[in-house]
C-alpha positions as CSV (number, residue, x, y, z in Angstrom):
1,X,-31.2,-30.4,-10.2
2,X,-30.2,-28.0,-7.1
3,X,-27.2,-27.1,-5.9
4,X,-27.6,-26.3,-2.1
5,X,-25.0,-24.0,-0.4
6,X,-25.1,-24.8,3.2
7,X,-23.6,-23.1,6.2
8,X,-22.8,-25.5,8.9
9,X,-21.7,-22.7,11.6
10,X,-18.6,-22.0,13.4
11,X,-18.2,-25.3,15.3
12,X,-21.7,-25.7,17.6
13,X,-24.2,-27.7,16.1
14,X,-26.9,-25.6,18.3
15,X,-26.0,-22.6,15.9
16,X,-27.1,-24.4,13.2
17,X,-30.3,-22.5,11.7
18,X,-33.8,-24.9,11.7
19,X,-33.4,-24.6,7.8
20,X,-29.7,-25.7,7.5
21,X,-30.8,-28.6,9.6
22,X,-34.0,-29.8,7.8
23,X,-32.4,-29.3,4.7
24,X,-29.4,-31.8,5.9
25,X,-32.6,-33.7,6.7
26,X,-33.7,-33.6,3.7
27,X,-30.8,-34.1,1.2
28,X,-29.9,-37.3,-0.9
29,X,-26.3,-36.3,-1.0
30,X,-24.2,-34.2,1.2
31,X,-20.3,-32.9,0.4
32,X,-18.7,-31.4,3.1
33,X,-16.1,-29.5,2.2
34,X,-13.8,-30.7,5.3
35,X,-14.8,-32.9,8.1
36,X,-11.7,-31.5,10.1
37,X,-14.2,-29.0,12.2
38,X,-15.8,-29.5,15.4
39,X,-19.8,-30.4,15.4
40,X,-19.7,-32.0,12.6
41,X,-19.8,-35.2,14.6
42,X,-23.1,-36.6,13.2
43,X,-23.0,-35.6,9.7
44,X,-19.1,-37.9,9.5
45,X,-21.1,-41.2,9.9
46,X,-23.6,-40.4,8.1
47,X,-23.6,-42.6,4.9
48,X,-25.2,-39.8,2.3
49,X,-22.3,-38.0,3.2
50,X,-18.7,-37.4,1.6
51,X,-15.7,-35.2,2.2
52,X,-12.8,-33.4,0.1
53,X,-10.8,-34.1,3.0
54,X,-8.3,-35.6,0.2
55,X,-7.7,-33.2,-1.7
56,X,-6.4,-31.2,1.4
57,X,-3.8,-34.0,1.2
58,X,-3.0,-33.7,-2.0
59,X,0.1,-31.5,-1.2
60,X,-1.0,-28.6,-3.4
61,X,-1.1,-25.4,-2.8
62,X,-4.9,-24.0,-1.1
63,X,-5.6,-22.2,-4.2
64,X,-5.3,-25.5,-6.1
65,X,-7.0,-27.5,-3.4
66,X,-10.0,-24.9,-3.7
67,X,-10.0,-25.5,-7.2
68,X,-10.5,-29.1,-7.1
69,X,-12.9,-28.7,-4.5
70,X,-15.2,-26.4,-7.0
71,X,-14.9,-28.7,-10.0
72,X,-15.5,-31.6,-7.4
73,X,-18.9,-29.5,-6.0
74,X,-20.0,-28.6,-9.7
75,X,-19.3,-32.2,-11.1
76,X,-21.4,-33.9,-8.4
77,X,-24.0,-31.3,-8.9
78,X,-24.4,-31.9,-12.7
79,X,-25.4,-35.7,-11.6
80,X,-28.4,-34.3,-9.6
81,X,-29.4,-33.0,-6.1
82,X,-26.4,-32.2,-4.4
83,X,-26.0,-30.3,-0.9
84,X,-22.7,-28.5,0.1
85,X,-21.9,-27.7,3.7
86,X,-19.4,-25.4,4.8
87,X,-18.0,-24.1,8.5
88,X,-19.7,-21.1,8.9
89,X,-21.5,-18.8,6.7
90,X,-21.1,-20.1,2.7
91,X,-21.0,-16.3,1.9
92,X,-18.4,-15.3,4.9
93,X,-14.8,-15.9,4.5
94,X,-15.6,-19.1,1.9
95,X,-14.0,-18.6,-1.6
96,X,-15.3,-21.7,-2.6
97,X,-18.9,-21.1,-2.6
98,X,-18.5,-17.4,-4.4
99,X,-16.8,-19.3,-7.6
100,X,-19.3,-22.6,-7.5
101,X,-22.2,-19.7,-7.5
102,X,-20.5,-17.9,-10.8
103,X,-19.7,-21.1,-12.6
104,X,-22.8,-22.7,-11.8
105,X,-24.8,-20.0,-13.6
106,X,-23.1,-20.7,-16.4
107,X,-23.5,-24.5,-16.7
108,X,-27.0,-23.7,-15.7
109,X,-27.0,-25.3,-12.2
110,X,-29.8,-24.0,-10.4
111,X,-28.6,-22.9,-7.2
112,X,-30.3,-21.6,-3.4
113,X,-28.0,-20.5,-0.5
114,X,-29.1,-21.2,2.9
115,X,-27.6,-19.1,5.4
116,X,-25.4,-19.9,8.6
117,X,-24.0,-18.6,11.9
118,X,-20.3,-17.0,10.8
119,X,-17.6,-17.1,12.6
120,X,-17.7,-13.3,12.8
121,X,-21.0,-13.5,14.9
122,X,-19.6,-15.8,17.9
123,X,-16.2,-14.0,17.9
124,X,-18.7,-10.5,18.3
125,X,-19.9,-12.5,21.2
126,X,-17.0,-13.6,22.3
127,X,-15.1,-10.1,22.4
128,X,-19.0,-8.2,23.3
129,X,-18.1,-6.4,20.0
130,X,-20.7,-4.3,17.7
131,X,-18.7,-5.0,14.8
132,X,-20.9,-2.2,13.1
133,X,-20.4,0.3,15.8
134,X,-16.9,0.0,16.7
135,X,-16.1,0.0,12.6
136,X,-14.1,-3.6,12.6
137,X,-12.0,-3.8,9.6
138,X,-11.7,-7.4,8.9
139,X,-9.0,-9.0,7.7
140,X,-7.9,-12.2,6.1
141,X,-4.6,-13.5,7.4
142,X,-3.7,-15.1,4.2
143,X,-3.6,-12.0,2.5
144,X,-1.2,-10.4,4.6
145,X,1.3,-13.7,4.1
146,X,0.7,-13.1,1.0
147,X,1.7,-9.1,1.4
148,X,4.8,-9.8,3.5
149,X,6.3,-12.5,1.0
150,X,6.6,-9.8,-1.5
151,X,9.3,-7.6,1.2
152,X,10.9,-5.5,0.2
153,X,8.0,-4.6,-2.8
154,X,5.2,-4.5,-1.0
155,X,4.8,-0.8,-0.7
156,X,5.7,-0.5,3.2
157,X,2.4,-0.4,5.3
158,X,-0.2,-2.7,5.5
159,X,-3.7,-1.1,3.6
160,X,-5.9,-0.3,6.9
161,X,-5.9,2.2,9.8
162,X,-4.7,1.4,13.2
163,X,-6.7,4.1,14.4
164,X,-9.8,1.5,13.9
165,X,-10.0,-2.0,15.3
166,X,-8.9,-4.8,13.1
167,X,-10.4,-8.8,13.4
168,X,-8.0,-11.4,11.4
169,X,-9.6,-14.8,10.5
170,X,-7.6,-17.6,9.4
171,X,-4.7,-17.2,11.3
172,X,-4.5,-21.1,11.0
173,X,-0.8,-21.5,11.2
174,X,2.7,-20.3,12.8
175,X,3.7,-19.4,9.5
176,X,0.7,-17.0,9.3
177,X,1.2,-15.7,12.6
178,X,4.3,-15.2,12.2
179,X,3.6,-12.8,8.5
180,X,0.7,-11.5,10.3
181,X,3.4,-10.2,13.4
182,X,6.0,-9.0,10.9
183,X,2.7,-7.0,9.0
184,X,1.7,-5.3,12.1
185,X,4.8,-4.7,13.3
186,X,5.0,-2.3,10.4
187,X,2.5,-0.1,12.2
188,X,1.6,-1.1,15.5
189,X,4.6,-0.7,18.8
190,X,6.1,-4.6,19.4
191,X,4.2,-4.6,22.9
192,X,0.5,-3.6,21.2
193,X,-2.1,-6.1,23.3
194,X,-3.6,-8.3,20.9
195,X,-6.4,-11.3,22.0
196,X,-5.7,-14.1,20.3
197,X,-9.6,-16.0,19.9
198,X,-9.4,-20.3,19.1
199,X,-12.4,-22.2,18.7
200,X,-14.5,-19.2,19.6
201,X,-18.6,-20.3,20.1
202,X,-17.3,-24.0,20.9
203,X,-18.6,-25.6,24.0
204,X,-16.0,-25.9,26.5
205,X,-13.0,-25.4,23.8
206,X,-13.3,-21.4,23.6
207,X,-10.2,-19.3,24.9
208,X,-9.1,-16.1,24.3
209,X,-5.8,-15.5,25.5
210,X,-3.7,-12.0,25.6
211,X,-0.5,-11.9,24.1
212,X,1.8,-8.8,23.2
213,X,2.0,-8.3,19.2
214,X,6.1,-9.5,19.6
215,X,4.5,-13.0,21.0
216,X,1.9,-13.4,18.3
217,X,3.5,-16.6,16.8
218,X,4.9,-18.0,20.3
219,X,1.5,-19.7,21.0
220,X,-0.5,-22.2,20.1
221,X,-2.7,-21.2,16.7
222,X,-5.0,-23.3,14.7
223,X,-7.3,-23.7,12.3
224,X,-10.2,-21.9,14.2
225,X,-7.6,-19.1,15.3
226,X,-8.2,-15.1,15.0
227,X,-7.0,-12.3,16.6
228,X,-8.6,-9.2,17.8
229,X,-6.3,-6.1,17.2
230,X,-7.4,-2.8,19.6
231,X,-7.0,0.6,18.1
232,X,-3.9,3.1,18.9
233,X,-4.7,6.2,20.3
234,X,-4.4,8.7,17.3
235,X,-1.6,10.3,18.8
236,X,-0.1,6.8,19.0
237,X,-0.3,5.5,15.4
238,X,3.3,7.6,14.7
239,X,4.1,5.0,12.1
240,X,0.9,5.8,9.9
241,X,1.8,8.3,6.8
242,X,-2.1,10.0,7.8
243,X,-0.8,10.8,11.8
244,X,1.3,13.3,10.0
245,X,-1.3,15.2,8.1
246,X,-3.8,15.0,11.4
247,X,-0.6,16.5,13.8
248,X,-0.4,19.4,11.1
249,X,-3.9,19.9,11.3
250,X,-3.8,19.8,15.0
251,X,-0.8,22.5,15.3
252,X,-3.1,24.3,12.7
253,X,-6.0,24.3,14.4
254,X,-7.9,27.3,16.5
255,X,-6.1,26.6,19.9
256,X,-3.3,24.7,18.4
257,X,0.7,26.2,18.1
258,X,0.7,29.8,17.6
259,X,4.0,29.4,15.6
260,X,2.7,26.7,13.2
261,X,-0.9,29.0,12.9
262,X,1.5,31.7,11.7
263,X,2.9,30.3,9.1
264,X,2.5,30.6,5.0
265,X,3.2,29.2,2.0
266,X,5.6,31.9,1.5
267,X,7.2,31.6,5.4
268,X,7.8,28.1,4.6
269,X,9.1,28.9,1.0
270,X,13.3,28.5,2.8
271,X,12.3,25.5,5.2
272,X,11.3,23.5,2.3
273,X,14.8,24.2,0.7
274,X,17.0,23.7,3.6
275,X,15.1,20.3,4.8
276,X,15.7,19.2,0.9
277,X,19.4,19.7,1.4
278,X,19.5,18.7,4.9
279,X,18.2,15.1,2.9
280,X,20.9,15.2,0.7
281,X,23.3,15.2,3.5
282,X,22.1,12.7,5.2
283,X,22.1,10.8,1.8
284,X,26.0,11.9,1.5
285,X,26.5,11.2,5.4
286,X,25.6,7.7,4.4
287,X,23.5,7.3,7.7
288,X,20.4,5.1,7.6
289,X,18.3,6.2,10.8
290,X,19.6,10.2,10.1
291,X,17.6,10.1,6.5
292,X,14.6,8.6,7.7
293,X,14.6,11.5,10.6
294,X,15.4,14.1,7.6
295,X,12.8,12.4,5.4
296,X,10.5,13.2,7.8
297,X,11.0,16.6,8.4
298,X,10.8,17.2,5.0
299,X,7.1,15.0,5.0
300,X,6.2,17.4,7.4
301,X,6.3,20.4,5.4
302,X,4.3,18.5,2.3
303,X,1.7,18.5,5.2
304,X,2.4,21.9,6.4
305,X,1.9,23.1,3.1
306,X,-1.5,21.1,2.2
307,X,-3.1,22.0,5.8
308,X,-2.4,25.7,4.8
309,X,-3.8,25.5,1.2
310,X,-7.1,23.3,2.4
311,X,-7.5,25.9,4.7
312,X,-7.6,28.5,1.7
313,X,-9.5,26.3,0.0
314,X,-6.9,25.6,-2.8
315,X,-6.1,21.8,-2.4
316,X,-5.8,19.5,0.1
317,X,-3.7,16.5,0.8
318,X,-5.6,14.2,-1.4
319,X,-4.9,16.6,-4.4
320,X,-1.2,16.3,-3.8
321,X,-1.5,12.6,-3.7
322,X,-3.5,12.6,-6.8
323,X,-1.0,14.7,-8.9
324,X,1.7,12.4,-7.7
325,X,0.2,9.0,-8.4
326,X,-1.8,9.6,-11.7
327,X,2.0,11.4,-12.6
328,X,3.8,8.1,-11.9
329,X,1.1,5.7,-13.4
330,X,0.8,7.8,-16.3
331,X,5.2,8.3,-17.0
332,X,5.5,4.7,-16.3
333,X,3.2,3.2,-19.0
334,X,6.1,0.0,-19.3
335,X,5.2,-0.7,-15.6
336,X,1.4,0.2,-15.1
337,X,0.3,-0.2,-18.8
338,X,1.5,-2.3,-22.1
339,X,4.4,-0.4,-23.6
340,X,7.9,-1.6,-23.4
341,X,11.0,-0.2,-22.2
342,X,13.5,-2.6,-21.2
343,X,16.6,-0.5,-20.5
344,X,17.2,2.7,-18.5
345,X,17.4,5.2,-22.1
346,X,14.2,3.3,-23.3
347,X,12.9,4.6,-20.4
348,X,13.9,8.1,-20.2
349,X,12.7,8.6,-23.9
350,X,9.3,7.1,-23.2
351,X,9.5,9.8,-19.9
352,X,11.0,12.8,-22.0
353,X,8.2,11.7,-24.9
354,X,4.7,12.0,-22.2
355,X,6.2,15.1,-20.7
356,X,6.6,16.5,-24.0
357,X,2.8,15.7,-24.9
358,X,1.8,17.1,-21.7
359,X,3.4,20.7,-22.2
360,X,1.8,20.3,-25.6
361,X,-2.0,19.7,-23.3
362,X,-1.6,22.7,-21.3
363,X,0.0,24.9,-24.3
364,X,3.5,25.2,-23.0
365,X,6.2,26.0,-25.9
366,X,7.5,22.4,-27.2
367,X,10.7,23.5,-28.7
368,X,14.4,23.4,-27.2
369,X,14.9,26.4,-29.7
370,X,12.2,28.6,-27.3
371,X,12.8,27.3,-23.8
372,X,15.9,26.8,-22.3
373,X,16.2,23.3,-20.5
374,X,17.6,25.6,-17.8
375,X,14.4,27.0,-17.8
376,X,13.1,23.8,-17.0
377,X,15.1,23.4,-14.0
378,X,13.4,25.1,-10.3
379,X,13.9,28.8,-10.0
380,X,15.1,27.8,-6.6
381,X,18.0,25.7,-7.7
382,X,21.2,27.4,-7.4
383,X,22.3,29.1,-10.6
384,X,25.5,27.1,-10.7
385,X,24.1,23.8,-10.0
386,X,21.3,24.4,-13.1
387,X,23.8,25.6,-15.6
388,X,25.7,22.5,-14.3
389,X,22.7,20.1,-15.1
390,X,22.8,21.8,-18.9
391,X,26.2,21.7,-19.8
392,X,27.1,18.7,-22.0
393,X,29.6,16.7,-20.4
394,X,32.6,16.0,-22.9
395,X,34.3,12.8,-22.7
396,X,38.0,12.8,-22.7
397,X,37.6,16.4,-21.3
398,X,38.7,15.3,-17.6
399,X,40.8,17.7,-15.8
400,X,43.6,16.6,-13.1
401,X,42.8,17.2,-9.6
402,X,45.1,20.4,-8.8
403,X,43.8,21.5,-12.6
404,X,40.5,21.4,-10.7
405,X,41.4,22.8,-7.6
406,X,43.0,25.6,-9.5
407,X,39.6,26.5,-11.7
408,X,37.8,26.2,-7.5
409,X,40.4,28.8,-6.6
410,X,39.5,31.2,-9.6
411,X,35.6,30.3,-8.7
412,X,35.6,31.6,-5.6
413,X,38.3,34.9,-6.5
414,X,35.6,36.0,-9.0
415,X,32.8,34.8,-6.7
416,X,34.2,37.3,-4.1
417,X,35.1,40.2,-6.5
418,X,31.4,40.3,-8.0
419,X,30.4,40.8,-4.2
420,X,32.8,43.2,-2.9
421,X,31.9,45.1,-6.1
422,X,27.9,44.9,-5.1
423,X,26.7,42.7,-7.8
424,X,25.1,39.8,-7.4
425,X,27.4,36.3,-8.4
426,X,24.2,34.0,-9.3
427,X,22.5,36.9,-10.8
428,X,25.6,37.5,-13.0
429,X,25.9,33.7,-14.0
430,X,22.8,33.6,-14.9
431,X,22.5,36.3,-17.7
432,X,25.8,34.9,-19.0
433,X,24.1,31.4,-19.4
434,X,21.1,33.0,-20.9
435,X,23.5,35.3,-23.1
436,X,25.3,31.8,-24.0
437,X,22.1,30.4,-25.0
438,X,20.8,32.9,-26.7
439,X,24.0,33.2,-28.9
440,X,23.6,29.4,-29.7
441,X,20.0,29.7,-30.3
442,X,21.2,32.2,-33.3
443,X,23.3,30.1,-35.3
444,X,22.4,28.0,-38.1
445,X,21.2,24.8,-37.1
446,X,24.3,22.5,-38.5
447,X,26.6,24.5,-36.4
448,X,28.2,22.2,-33.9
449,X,27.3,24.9,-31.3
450,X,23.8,24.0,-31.4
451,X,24.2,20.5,-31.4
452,X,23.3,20.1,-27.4
């Protein structure tokens, strides 16, 4: 027994090949996996032939209804001779076929494939595209629905450049049109110029009609529906994360700003600092549109910063990525692996615990005893704000507001008498935490002193 996969085309029965049609000649029994397609008109009557047109009806989801179909394909197969036609290409945008192959193998169905006419090769026509050339990314609409259902988790941008083109299939639906507009809405300006393709390689049913991307799902769409998505310009794309690094390469760049070709790592040592706290007001200010502009700037100098070590030959972008990802993955093994932690201190001991074996990895000193957690902290931090972060916080221990105001008065008097005196206030905080610490650090363990 063989189980033929047949491509029927995209929808003109002149595209189908001379061995799709003498095997259709040829066959016993024919399953189409939907009569709902255009050309298909003489295979309908024919009386060898049946449909899964009801299980489309069914009501079930499509990943169920493709389910069905493959045990329907694989049961009719294991009777004898069976040929399965699909729209298009059975290896191009068909699920079905790629599971029917794998679970045939191992029900020992002998299987042959015989090629079709894709939908990709009349839209190439259609749009006088070398999809090879012109590097089409190609897209399934579905999956994007499937990307924008999971808002506000679905890691912000859509997985592909806008600096190539882009071809959707299977923008069958409003629905999908209308995930597919909110997708590329996430990159792409609301009055991109997209061609949306129906029926494309169908005789007398072909149109391709321009629409802005805001008007995507205000026209008609169906089952034979795709849309052709230009490139931006480079300097265009301002919502891709990779614009960034290409504009600080640019300002870089022999030619480019001589400010920004001045710059160092040690230059840019106080801009990264001040953009950090210019965040943190924004995040105090409460102001939505202000943080994403200070957000920004501070992206900017993580490029900044890469550009000039790639140019050194130290790292590049990619390496800063890598840190920070394997980092996350590797902290978070309730999330990305099978550990559990099911409450914020479950957590921050798993967190504390992997940071603790990687200290031991690169041969840092593992005891509180040795390193301060102030130590710990960035040398950049202001003094007060680190010993801030390591001073236990005693419950009970709340002073009144004018107590407080009082202790911000003294602050600032000794503050101003270490300056006038020529020493320096953090400098002098410092040694007395570390003189603090140290003090601790010598007393017996059961003293309450140590007990941080």
């Amino acid at each position: 027994m063989t189980l033929t996969l047949l491509g029927l085309g995209p929808g003109n029965p002149g595209h189908r090949t001379a061995e799709a049609n003498r095997s259709l000649e040829s066959a016993t029994r024919i399953l189409l996996r939907t009569s709902i397609h255009p050309g298909l008109e003489d295979l309908v009557c024919d009386p060898k032939v049946s449909t899964c047109d009801d299980l489309y009806q069914s009501g079930w989801s499509f990943r169920d209804v493709y389910e069905a179909i493959i045990e329907r394909v694989l049961a009719q197969a294991a009777d004898g001779d069976l040929v399965f036609a699909v729209p298009g290409h059975p290896l191009i945008g068909e699920s079905t076929t790629r599971a029917i192959l794998s679970r045939a193998a191992e029900l020992g169905i002998q299987t042959r494939v015989v090629t079709g006419v894709s939908a990709l090769d009349v839209l190439a026509t259609a749009l006088h595209l070398d999809l090879m050339a012109d590097e089409v990314q190609i897209l399934d609409a579905t999956e994007l629905q499937e990307w924008i259902e999971q808002e506000p988790f679905t890691g912000s941008l859509p997985d592909f450049s806008p600096l190539r083109p882009v071809l959707l299939t299977q923008v069958y639906s409003q629905p999908v049109a209308s995930a597919v507009k909110l997708a590329l809405a996430r990159i792409y300006p609301n009055h991109h110029r997209l061609v949306v393709a129906r029926a494309g390689g169908v005789p007398g049913a072909e149109v391709l009609e321009q629409r802005a991307l805001f008007e995507l799902d205000r026209g008609s769409v169906d089952h034979l529906t795709s849309v052709w998505v230009p490139p931006l310009a480079e300097l265009e794309a301002t919502r891709h994360p990779l614009t960034l690094h290409r504009i600080a390469a640019r300002l870089r760049a022999p030619g480019g700003c001589p400010w920004d070709r001045k710059q160092t790592h040690a230059s840019l040592h106080d801009s990264a600092i001040e953009e950090a706290y210019e965040v943190a007001d924004a995040i105090d200010a409460g102001e939505p549109d202000h943080l994403a502009e200070e957000l920004g700037d501070l992206a900017l100098q993580v490029a900044m910063h890469a550009q000039i070590a790639e140019e050194e030959g130290m790292f590049s972008i990619g390496d800063v990525f890598d840190h920070v990802n394997r980092k996350l993955i590797r902290r978070h093994p309730h999330v990305f692996g099978t550990s559990d932690a099911e409450t914020p201190d479950a957590v921050v001991k798993t967190w504390n615990q992997i940071k603790a074996q990687e200290r031991a990895e690169r041969g840092e000193p593992q005891s509180d005893r040795v390193m301060s957690p102030y130590d710990r902290l960035p040398r950049s931090m202001p003094v007060a704000r680190r010993v801030a972060k390591c001073t236990t916080i005693v419950a009970g221990s709340d002073a009144t507001g004018e107590q407080v105001a009082k202790m911000g008065d003294e602050l600032l008097r000794i503050v101003q008498t270490l300056a006038r005196a020529g020493n320096d206030p953090e400098y002098e905080l410092e040694h007395a935490y570390r003189r603090q610490f140290e003090q601790e650090m010598a007393q017996p363990m059961s003293s309450p002193a140590t007990q941080r």
